[in-house]
C-alpha positions as CSV (number, residue, x, y, z in Angstrom):
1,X,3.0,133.1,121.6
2,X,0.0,135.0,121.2
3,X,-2.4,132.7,122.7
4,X,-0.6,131.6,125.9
5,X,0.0,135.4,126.3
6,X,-3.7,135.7,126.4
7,X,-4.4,132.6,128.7
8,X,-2.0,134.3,130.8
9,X,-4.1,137.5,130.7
10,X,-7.2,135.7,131.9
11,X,-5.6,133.4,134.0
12,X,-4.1,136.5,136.0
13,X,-7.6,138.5,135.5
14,X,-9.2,135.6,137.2
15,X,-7.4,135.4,140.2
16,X,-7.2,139.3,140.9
17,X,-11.3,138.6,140.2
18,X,-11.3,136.1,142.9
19,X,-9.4,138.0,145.4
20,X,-10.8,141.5,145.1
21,X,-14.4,139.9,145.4
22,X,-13.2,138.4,149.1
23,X,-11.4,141.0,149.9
24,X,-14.3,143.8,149.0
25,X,-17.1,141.0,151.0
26,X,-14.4,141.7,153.7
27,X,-14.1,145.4,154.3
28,X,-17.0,145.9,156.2
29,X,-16.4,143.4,159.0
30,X,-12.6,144.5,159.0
31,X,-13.6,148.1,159.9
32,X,-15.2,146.7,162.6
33,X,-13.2,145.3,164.3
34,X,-15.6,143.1,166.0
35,X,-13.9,140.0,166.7
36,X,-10.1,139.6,168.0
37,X,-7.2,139.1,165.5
38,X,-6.0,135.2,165.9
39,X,-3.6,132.8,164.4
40,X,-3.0,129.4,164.6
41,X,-0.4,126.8,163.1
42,X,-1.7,122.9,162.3
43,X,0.1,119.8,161.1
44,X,-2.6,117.2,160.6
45,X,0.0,115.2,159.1
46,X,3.6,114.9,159.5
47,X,4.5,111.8,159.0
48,X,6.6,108.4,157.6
49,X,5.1,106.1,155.4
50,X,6.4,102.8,154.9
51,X,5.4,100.8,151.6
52,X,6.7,97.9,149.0
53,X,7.8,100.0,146.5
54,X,9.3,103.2,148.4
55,X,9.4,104.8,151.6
56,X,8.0,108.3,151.9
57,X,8.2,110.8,154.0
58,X,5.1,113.4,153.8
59,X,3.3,116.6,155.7
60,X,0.4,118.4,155.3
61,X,-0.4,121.5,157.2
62,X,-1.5,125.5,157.1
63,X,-0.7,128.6,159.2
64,X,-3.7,131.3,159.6
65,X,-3.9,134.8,160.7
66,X,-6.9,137.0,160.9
67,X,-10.9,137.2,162.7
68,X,-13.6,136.0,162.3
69,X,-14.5,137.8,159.2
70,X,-11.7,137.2,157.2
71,X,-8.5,135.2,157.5
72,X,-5.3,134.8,155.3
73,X,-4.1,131.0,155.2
74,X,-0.7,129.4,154.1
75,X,-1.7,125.7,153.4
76,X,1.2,123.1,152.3
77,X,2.0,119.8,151.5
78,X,4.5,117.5,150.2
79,X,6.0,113.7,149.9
80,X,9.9,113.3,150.1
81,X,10.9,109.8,148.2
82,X,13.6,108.2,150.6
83,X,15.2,106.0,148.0
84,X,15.5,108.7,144.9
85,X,16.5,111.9,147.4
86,X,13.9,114.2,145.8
87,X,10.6,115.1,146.1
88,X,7.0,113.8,144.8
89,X,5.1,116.3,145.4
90,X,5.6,119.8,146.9
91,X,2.5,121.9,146.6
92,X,1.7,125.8,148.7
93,X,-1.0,127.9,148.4
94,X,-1.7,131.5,149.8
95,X,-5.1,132.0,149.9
96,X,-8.0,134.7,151.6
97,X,-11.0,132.9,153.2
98,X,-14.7,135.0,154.3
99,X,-17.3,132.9,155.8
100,X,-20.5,132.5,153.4
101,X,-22.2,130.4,156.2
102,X,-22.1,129.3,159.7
103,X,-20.2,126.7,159.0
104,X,-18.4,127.4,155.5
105,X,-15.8,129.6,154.0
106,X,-15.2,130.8,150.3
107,X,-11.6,130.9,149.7
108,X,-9.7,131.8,146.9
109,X,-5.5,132.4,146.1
110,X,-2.5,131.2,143.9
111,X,-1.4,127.3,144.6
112,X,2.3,126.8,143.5
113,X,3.6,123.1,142.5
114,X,6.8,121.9,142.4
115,X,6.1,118.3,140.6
116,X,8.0,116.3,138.6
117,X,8.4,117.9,135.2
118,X,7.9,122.0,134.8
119,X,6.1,123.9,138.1
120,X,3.5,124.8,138.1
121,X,0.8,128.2,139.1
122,X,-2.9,127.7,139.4
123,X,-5.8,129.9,140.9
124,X,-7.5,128.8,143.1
125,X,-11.7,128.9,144.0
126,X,-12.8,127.1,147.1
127,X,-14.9,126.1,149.8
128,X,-13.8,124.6,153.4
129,X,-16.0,123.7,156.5
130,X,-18.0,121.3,158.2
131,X,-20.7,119.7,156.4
132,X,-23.5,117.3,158.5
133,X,-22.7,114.9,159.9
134,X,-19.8,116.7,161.2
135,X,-17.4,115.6,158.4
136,X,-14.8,118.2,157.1
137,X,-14.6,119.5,153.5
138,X,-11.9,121.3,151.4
139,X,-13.7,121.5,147.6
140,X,-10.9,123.4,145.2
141,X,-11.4,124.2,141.3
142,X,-8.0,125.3,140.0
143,X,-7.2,127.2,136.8
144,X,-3.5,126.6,135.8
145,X,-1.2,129.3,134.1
146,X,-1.9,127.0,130.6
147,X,-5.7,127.1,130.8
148,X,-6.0,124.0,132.5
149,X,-8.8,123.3,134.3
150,X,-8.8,120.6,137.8
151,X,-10.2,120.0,141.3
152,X,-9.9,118.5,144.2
153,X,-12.7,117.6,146.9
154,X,-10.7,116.0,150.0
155,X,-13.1,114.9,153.4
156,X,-12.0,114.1,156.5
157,X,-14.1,112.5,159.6
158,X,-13.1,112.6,163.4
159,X,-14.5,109.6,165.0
160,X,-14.0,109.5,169.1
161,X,-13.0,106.4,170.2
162,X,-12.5,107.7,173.9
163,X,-12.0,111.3,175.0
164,X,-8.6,111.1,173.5
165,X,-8.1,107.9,171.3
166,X,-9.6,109.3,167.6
167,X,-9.6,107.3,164.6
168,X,-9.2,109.7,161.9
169,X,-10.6,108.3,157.9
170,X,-9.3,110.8,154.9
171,X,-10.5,110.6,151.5
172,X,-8.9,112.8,148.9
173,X,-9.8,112.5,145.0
174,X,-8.4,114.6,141.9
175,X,-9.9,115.1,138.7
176,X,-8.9,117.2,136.0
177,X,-10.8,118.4,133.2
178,X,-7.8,117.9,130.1
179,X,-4.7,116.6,129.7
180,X,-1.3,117.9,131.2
181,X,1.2,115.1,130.1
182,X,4.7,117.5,130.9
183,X,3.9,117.0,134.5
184,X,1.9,113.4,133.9
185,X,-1.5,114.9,134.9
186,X,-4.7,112.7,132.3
187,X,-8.1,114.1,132.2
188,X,-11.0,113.0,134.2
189,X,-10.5,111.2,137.4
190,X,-7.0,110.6,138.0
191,X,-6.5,109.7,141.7
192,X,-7.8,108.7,144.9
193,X,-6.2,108.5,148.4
194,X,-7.6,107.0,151.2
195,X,-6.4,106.9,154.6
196,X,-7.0,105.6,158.0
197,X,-5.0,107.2,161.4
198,X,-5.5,106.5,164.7
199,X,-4.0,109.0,167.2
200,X,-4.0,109.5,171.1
201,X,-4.4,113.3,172.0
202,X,-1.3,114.8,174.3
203,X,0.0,118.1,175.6
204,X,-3.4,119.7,176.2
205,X,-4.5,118.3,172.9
206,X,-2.1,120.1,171.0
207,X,0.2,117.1,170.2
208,X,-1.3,113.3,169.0
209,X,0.9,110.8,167.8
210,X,-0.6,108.5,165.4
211,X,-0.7,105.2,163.6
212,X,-2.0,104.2,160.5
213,X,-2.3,103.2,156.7
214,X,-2.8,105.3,153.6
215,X,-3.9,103.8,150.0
216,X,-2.9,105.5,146.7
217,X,-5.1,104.5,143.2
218,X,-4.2,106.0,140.0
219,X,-6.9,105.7,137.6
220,X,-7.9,106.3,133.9
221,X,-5.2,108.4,131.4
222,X,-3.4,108.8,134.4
223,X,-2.7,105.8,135.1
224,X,-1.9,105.0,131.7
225,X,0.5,108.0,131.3
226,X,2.5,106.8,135.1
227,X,2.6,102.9,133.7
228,X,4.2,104.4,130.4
229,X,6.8,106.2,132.9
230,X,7.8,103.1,134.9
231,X,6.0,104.3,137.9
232,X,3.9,102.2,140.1
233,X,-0.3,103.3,140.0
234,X,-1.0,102.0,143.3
235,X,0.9,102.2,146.8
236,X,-0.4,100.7,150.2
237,X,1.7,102.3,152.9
238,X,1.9,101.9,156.6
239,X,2.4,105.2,158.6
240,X,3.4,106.6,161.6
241,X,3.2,110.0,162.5
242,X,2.4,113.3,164.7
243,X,-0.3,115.9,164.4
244,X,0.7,119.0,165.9
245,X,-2.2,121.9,167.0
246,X,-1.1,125.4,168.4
């Protein structure tokens, strides 16, 4: 009892840390008030995916309020399993995000999973932008409530067809630094997603209905621990979906 009280202690310590530190980068831009207050509401995904083994239905979105200098952000995502009622994955995070460059913020907050198994509460340290190229990147390192250390780096390329027809690849990788096995998480790399969507922009841009496929790889203890489960460790799905912008 007396060690998971002190992971506890730290785990909480390091996410105050985290916050107070963007918060505190904040405060002079804030008094400012240089910029306007905006907010803005984004599904990139909202779609159904249709595969062999299951059909699944899955979003992935955020809300944000705040200026230039600073900005709060509710980012979530699930996947709903059509044939068992229930979901696969329901994840939210609250975070605060301060630029550190022209074309990068530092983020950090509290992510909150509801996998199968026990739920989960992480903190989260980040970084989300554009790198060359023009290709966007989320890079996460989470610290869970048990000491367990993971990340995420997910990248995302807009490539214009025509002034509205975009083809849309997605690559999203998880790795985690030990074992979880209540909530069937092995260490080192333990999943890839890849994706390709190809969407028409509508509505002033704001509305794009898409098609496409997305790929799901389990790999290493992982997979191992999801074979010993009866679940499959790799999905092809076909999608079809709508990204909404406002």
């Amino acid at each position: 009892m007396t060690r998971h009280r002190r992971t506890d202690e730290v785990f909480l310590r390091a996410v105050r840390m985290a916050l107070l530190c963007l918060a505190a980068s904040s405060f002079p831009a804030v008094a400012q008030e240089k910029s306007p207050l905006f907010y803005s509401v984004t599904l990139e995904q909202f779609e159904y995916r249709f595969g062999d083994e299951s059909d699944v239905g899955a979003w992935d979105g955020d809300a944000v309020i705040g200026r230039d200098e600073w900005k709060f952000r509710l980012q979530s995502k699930g996947e709903y399993q059509r044939e068992s009622s229930s979901f696969e994955t329901l994840e939210n995070q609250f975070l605060v995000q301060v630029p550190v460059s022209d074309f990068f913020d530092a983020k950090a907050g509290v992510r909150y999973d509801a996998p199968k198994g026990p739920d989960r509460v992480y903190g989260v340290l980040g970084l989300q932008g554009l790198a060359p190229q023009w290709y966007e990147v989320d890079a996460d390192l989470f610290l869970s409530e048990h000491g367990d250390f993971s990340a995420r780096l997910d990248v995302d390329y807009e490539l214009l067809l025509t002034n509205r027809l975009i083809l849309i690849p997605t690559l999203e990788a998880d790795f985690a630094f030990s074992e979880d096995r209540a909530i069937g998480v092995g260490s080192g790399l333990g999943k890839i997603e890849l994706g390709a969507r190809l969407s028409y922009d509508l509505v002033d841009r704001s509305v794009a209905p898409y098609v496409g496929v997305h790929f799901e790889q389990l790999l290493g203890s992982t997979k191992r621990l999801k074979r010993d489960d009866g679940e499959p460790t790799n999905e092809l799905f076909f999608v079809a979906g709508v990204r909404f912008r406002f």
